[in-house]
C-alpha positions as CSV (number, residue, x, y, z in Angstrom):
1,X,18.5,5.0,5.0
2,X,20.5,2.8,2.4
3,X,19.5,3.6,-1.3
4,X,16.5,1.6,-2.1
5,X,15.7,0.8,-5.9
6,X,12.5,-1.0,-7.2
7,X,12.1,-2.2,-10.7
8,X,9.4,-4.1,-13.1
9,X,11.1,-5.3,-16.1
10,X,9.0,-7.8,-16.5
11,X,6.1,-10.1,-16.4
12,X,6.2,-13.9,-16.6
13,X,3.5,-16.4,-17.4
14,X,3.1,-19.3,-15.4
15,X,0.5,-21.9,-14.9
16,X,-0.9,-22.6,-11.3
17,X,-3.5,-25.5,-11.0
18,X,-3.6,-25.3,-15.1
19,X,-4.3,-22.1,-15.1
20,X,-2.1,-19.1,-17.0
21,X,-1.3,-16.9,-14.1
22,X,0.8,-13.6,-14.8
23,X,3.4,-12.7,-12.4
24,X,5.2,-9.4,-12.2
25,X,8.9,-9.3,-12.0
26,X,9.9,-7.2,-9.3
27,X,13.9,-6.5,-9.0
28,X,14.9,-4.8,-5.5
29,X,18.5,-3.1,-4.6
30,X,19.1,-2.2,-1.0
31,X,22.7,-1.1,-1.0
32,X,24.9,-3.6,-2.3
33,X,21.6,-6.4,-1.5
34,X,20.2,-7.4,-5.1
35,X,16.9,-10.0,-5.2
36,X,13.9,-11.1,-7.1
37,X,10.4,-11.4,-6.6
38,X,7.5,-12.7,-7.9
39,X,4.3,-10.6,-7.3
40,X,0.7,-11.2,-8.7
41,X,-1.4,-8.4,-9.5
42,X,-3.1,-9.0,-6.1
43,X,0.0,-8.3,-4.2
44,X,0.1,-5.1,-5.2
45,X,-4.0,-4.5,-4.6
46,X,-3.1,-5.9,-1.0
47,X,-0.3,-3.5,-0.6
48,X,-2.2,-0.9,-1.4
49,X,-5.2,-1.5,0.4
50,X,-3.2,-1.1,3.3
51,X,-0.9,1.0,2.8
52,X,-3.8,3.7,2.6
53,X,-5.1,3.0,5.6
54,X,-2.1,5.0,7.1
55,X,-0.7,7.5,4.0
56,X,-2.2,9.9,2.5
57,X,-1.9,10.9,-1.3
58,X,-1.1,7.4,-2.1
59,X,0.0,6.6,-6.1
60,X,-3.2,5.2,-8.0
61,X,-2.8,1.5,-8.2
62,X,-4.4,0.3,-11.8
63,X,-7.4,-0.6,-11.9
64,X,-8.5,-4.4,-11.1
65,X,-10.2,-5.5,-14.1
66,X,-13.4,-8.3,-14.4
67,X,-11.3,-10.7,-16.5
68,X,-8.2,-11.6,-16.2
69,X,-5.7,-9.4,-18.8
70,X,-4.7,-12.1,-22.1
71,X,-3.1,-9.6,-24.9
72,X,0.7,-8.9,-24.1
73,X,0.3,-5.4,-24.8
74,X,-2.3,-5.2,-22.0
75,X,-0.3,-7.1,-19.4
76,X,2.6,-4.7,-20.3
77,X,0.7,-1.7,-20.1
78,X,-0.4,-3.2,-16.4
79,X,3.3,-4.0,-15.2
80,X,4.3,-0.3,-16.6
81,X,1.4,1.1,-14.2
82,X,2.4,-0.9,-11.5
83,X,6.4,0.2,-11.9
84,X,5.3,3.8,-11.7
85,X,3.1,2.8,-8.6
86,X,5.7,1.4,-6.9
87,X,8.6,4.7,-7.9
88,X,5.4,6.5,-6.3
89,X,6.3,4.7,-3.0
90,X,10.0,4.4,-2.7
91,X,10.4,8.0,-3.3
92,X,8.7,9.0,0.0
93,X,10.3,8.5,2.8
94,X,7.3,8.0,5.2
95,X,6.5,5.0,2.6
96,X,9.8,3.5,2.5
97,X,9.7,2.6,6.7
98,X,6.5,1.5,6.5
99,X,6.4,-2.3,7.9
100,X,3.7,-3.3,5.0
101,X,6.2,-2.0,2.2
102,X,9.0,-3.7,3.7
103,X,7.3,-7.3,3.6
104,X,5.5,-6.8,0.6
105,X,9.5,-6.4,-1.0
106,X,11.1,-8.5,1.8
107,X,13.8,-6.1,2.6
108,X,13.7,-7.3,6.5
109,X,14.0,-11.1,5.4
């Protein structure tokens, strides 16, 4: 398979329906194939839910919390989780094939 890369480098706040919505900035390489995406912390909770309905020994994902995450350092501390979350995944090659994975970073699109 062609070298696959996944990055968070960083977060943006955005406002959906007036709200402050945080959105995770998630850089993929395949090959010589560079784009961007924009995931919500929800993504990633959806990912993961199904992604461990087939692997075992699945990354920890971190933790949802009851309100939504305000202080920077927080939100940084959540986007630094989820980066190591997702290295968790592209390192294993059952992972990496799985259809799921491949939407959630829209390698196939």
């Amino acid at each position: 398979m062609t070298e696959l890369r996944v990055e968070l480098p960083r977060y943006e706040i955005k406002y959906v329906d007036g709200k402050e919505v945080t959105f995770y900035i998630v850089m993929v390489n395949v090959g010589r194939r560079k784009w961007k995406l924009e995931q919500r912390y929800n993504a990633f909770s959806d990912l993961d839910k199904n992604m461990r309905a087939t692997h075992a020994n699945m990354p920890k994902l971190p933790a949802k919390t009851y309100f939504a995450l305000k202080a920077a350092s927080d939100i940084d501390n959540r986007r630094k989780e989820l980066h190591h979350y997702l290295q968790g995944i592209v390192n294993r090659p059952d992972m990496r094939t799985n259809p799921v994975f491949r939407t959630f970073l829209e390698i196939d699109s």
